[in-house]
C-alpha positions in Angstrom: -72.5 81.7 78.5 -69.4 79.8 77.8 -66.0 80.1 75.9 -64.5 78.1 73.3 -60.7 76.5 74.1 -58.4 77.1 71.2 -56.6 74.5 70.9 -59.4 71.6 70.7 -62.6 73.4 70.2 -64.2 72.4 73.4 -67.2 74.7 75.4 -66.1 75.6 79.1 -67.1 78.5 81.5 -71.0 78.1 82.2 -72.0 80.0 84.6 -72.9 78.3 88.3 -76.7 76.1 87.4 -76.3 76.3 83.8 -75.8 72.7 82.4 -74.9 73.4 79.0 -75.0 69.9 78.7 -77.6 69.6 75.9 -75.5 70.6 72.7 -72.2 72.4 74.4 -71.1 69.4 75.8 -72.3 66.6 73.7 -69.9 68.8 71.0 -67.5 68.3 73.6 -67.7 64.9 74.0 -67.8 64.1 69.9 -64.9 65.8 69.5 -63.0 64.5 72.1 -64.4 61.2 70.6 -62.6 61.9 67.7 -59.0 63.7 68.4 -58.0 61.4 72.2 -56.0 58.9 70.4 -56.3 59.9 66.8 -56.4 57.0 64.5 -57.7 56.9 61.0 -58.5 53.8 58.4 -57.4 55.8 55.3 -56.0 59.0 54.3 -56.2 58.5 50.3 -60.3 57.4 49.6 -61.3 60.3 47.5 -65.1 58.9 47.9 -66.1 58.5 50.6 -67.2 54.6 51.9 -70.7 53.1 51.0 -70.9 51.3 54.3 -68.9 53.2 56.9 -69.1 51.8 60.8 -69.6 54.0 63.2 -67.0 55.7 64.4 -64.9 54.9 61.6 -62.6 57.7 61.1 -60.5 59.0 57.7 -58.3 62.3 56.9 -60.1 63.8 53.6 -57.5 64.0 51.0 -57.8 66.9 48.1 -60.2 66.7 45.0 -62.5 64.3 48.0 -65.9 64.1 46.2 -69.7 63.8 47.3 -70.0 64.7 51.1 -66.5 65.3 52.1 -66.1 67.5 48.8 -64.1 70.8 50.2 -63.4 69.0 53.2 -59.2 68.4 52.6 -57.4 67.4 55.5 -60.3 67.5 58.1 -60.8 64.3 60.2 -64.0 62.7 58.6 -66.1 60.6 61.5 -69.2 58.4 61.0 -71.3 59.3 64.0 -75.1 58.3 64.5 -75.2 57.2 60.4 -73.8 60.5 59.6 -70.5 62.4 58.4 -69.1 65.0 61.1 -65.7 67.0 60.0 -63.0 68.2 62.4 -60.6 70.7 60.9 -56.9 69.5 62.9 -54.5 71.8 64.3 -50.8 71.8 64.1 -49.2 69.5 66.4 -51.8 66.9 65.8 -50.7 63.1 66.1 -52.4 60.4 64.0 -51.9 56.9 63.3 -52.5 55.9 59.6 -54.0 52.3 60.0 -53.9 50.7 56.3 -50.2 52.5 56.0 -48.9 51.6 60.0 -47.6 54.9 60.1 -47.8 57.9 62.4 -48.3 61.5 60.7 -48.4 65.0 62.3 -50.8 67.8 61.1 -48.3 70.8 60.1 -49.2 74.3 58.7 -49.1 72.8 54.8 -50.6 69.2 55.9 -50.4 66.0 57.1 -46.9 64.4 56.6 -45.5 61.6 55.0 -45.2 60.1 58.0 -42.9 57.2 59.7 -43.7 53.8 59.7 -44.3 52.2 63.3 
């Protein structure tokens, strides 16, 4: 049986022989995948892109629509052809790409940020 970390969401604590490795750690790795070096395309797209890459990463701004629709602030991730959502915690760093600007998660958001 394992434990969940606070801070990032990760698994840990399986007991001596017990993998976990099927879905506890492939969580694991996603979501490392998405917050180790937090960067995002866009943080304004209310609609989500027709033809995302994978990979391609975006913070879900408010009144989002279709799929990310209730979604605000959460990291948005195209993994395997589909849309996975990480809430952020405070103290979160992100670089901003179409703005060149670094932004930290805070308890009423994402800030403004400073250009880079």
């Amino acid at each position: 049986m394992s434990s969940t970390d606070p801070n990032l969401g990760l698994n840990y604590g399986w007991t001596l022989g017990e993998s976990g490795w099927d879905t506890g750690m492939d969580a694991n790795l996603k979501r490392l995948g998405v917050v180790v070096g937090l960067s995002v395309k866009d943080r304004d797209l209310t609609t989500p892109p027709t033809s995302p890459a994978n990979g391609d990463r975006y913070i879900v701004p408010t009144a989002a629509t279709g799929v990310w629709a209730g979604k605000t602030n959460q990291i948005a991730v195209r993994i395997d052809g589909t849309w996975e959502f990480h809430p952020p915690k405070v103290g979160w760093l992100c670089y901003i790409e179409d703005e060149a600007k670094l932004s930290a998660y805070k308890s009423t958001g994402w800030s403004a940020g400073i250009a880079i």
